[in-house]
C-alpha positions in Angstrom: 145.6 176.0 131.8 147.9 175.9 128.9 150.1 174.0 130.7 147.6 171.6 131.6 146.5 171.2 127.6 150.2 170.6 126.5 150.8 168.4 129.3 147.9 166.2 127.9 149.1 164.6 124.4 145.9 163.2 123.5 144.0 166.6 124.0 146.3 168.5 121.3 145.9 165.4 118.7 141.9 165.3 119.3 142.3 169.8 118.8 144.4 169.7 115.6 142.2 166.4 113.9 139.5 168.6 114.1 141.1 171.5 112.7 141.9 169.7 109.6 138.5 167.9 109.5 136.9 171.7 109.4 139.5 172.9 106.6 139.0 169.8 104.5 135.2 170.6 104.5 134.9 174.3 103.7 137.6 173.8 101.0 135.3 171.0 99.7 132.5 173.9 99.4 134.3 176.7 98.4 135.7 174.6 94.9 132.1 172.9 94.1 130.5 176.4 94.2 133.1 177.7 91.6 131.2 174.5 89.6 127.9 174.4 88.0 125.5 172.1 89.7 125.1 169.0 88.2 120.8 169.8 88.1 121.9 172.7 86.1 121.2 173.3 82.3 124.3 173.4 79.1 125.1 176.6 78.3 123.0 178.2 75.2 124.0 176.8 71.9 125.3 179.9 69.4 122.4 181.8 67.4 121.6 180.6 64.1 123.0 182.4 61.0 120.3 184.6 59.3 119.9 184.9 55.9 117.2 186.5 53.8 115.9 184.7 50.2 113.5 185.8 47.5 111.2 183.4 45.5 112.4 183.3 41.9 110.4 181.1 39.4 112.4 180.2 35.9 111.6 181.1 32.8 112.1 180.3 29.2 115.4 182.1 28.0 117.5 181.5 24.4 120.7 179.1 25.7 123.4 181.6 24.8 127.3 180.5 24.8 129.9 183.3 25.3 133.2 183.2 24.0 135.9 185.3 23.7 137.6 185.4 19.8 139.7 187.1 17.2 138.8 189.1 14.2 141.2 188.1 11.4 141.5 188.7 7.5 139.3 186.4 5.6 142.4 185.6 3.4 146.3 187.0 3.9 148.9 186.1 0.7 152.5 187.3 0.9 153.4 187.7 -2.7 157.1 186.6 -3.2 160.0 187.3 -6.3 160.0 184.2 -8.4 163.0 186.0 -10.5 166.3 187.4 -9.9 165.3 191.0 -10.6 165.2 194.9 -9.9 162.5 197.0 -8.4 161.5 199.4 -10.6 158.4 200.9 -10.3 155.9 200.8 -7.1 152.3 200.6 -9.0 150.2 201.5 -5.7 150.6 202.6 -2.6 150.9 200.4 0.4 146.9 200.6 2.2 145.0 201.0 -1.0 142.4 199.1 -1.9 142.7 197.2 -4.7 140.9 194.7 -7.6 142.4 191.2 -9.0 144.5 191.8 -11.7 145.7 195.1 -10.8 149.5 195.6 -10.5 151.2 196.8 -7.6 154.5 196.9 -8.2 156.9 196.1 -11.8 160.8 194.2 -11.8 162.6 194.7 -14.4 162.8 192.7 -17.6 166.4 193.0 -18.1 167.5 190.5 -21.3 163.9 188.8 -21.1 162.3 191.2 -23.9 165.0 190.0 -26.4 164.8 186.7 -25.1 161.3 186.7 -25.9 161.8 187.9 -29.2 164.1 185.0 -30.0 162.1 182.2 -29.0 158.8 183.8 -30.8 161.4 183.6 -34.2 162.5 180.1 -33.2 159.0 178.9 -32.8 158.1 180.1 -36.0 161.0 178.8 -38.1 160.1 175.3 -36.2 156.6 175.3 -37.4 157.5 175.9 -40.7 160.5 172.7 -40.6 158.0 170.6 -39.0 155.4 171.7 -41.6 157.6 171.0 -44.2 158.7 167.8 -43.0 155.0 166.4 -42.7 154.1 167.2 -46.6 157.6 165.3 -47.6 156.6 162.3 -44.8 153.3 162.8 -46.8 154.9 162.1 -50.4 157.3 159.5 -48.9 160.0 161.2 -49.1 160.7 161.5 -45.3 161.3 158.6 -42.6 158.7 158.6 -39.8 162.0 158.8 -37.3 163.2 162.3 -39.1 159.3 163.6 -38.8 159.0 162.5 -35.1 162.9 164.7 -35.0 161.6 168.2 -36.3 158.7 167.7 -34.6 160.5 167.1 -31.1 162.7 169.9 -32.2 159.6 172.3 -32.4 158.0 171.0 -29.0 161.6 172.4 -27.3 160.9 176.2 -28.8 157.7 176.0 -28.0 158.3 175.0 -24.1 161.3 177.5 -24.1 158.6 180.4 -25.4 156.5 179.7 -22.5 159.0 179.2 -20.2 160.4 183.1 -21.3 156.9 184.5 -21.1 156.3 183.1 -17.9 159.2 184.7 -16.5 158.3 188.4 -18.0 155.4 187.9 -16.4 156.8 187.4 -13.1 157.9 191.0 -13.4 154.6 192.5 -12.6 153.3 191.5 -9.4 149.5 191.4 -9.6 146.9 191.6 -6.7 145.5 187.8 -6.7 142.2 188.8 -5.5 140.4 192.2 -4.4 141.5 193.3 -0.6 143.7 195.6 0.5 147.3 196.3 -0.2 148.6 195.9 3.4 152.5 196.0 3.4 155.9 196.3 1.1 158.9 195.3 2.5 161.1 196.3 -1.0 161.4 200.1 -2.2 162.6 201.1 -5.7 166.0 199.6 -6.7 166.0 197.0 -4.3 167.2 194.1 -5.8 165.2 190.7 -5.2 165.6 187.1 -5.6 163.2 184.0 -6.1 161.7 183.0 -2.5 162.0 186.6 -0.9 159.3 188.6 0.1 157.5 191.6 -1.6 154.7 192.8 -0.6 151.1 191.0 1.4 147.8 191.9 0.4 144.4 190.9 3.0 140.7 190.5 2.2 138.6 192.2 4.7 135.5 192.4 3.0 135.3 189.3 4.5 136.4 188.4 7.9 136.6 185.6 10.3 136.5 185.4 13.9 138.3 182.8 15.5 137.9 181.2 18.9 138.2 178.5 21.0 135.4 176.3 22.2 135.5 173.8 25.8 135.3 170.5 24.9 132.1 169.8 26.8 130.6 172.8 25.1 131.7 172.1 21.4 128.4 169.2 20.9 126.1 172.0 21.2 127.5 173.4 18.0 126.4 173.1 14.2 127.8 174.6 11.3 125.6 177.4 10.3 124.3 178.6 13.4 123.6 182.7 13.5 126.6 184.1 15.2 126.3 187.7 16.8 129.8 189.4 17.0 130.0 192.2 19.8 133.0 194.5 19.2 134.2 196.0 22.0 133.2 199.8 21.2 129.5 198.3 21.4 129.4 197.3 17.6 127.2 194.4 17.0 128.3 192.6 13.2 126.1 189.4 12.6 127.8 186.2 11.0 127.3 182.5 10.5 129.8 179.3 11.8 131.2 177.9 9.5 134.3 175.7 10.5 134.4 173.8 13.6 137.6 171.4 13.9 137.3 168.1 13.6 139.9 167.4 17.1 140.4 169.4 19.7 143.9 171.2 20.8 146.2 168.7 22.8 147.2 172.0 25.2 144.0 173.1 25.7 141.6 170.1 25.0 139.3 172.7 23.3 138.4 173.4 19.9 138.9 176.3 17.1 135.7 177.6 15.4 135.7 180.1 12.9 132.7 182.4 11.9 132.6 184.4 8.7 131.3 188.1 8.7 130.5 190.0 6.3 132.2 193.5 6.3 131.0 195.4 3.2 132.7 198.9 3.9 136.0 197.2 4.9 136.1 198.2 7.7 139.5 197.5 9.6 138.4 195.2 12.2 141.0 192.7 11.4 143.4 191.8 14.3 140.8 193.0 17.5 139.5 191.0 20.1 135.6 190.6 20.4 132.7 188.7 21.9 130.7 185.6 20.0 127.0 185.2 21.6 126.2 181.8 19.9 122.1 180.7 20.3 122.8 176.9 21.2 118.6 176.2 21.6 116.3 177.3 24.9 116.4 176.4 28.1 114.7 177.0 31.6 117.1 179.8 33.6 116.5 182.0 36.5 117.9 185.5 36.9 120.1 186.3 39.3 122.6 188.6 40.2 126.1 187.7 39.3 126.8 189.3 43.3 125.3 186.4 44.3 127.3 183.6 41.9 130.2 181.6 44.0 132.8 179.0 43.1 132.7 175.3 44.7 135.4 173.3 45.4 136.3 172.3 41.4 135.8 176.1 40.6 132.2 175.4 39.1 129.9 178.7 39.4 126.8 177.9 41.6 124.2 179.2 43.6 122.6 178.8 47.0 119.2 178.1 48.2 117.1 177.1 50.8 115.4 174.0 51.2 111.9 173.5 53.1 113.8 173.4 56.5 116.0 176.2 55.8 119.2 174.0 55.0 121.7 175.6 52.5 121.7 173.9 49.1 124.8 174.9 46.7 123.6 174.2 42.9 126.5 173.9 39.8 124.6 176.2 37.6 125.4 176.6 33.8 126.0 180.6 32.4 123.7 181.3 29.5 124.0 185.2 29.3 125.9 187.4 32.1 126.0 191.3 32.1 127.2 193.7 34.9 123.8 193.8 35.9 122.1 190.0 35.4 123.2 186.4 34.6 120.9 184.0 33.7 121.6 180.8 34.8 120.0 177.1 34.2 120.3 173.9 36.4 118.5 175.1 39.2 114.6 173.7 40.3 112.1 175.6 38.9 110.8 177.4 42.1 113.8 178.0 44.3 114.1 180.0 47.5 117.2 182.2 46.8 119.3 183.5 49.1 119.8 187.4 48.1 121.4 188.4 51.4 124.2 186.4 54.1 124.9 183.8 51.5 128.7 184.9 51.9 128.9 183.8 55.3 126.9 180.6 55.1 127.9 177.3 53.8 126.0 174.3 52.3 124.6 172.0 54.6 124.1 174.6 57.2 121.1 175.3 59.3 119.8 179.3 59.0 117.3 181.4 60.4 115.8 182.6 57.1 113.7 185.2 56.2 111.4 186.3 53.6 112.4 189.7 51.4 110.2 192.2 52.1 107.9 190.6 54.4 107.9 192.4 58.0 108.0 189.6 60.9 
């Protein structure tokens, strides 16, 4: 029979045409069931982020800006030789408090005693020429030039008395105001000369605190505002502005303040950091937790909320007070749905599943 089939041509072409007709067919099926069927439905979409958000209503609170600052000295002089001299005595000891007037430390005199002696005798001998001279100018006897001569003559002693009591003076150096005598830099014997430096005395009865304001921050200011210092043991001191510069830093673009502070028991403050809470007038804030403060784009702290269809809102909010455990913050609407939970992992603009702290779906 099988010789038969291969003897017939046309019988073998009609058995293999078939053959690939049935393999073209079931491949056909086996690949469109590996498809979805074109009646079938898309795959689900992803879940929803969830979130959860409280309602939070704002309230009046005191516009408060922080700033960082520096206690300094209300005053600081470095007292300088104005004569080529000696150290001789040290009047007061370096730290102690002290009074105008008082003397802290005593250069010797060397020739000026004598020299002082001399121009007190040459004064007085030129009085009594010049007195002379007027009584004979009076009688006629005298020319008006030889008058306006002894009188000239007596002007020079005179200048060269003050000149030599001026410099004996020099030789005590006196406190120029009551603070505290801070540093020497000269010890007994040392010889000085005019320009170098002797000693420094500060006033911290007083003190200042200086800081530096943002530009956009520094119309909200007015000198005399109540300033509340925070030191950074706890320490509140209470003070007033009193300077606020007139341009702003070219570096920084913001500008120095000063506020004074009283200090009545001298404390020694001067030279630590601490915190200036300024009252810059009220404003409507919510609080929040600074947990849930974030950054946008230009590095502007903000917050998010929901809208009414639960679409992400991010806010630029402006600090008024922050502490470890609240910040208040003002520029948000005055009933806003926070978002207290998941607002790490959600974006603005976003679509969320949201719900309600504290209520039980």
């Amino acid at each position: 029979m099988l010789r038969a089939f291969f003897q017939r041509p046309w019988l073998l072409a009609i058995v293999l045409s078939v053959a690939l007709l049935l393999w073209l067919v079931t491949g056909s099926w086996f690949k469109a069931s590996e498809q979805a069927p074109a009646d079938q439905p898309p795959a689900q979409q992803d879940a929803l982020a969830q979130v959860q958000f409280e309602w939070r209503e704002a309230k009046p609170m005191q516009r408060q800006h922080l700033v960082q600052g520096q206690l300094e000295a209300w005053r600081r002089v470095d007292l300088r030789a104005q004569i080529n001299a000696s150290v001789v005595a040290l009047d007061r000891d370096k730290g102690s408090n002290v009074s105008a007037g008082d003397v802290l430390l005593t250069l010797s005199g060397d020739s000026r005693p004598a020299e002082l002696a001399r121009d007190e005798a040459d004064v007085r001998q030129q009085e009594a020429a010049a007195a002379a001279a007027r009584r004979l100018y009076g009688q006629k006897l005298l020319s008006n030039n030889d008058l306006l001569k002894v009188e000239s003559e007596l002007a020079s002693a005179r200048a060269r008395l003050d000149a030599t009591r001026l410099a004996l003076s020099r030789t005590r150096i006196r406190a120029p105001f009551d603070g505290v005598y801070d540093e020497r830099r000269v010890e007994l014997g040392d010889y000085v000369e005019p320009g170098q430096s002797l000693l420094s005395v500060v006033e911290i009865g007083r003190l200042k605190v200086s800081a530096q304001i943002p530009q956009q921050d520094v119309a909200r200011l007015a000198i005399g505002q109540p300033v509340r210092v925070q030191l950074l043991d706890g320490a509140q001191l209470d003070g007033t502005l009193h300077f606020i510069a007139a341009a702003a830093e070219p570096g920084t673009r913001s500008f120095r303040i000063e506020v004074a502070v009283d200090n009545p028991e001298r404390l020694r403050l001067a030279g630590a950091s601490a915190t200036l809470l300024i009252d810059t007038g009220e404003a409507l804030a919510h609080a929040v937790s600074p947990a849930l403060l974030s950054l946008d784009k230009d590095g502007r702290p903000g917050v998010k909320w929901l809208n009414e269809q639960q679409v992400v809102q991010f806010t630029p909010v402006q600090l008024i007070s922050v502490s470890n455990q609240t910040a208040w913050v003002a520029g948000l609407p005055k009933r806003v749905a926070l978002i207290t939970a998941g607002q790490g992992f959600v974006e603005a603009g976003q679509q969320v599943v949201a719900r309600e702290a504290g209520r039980v779906n």
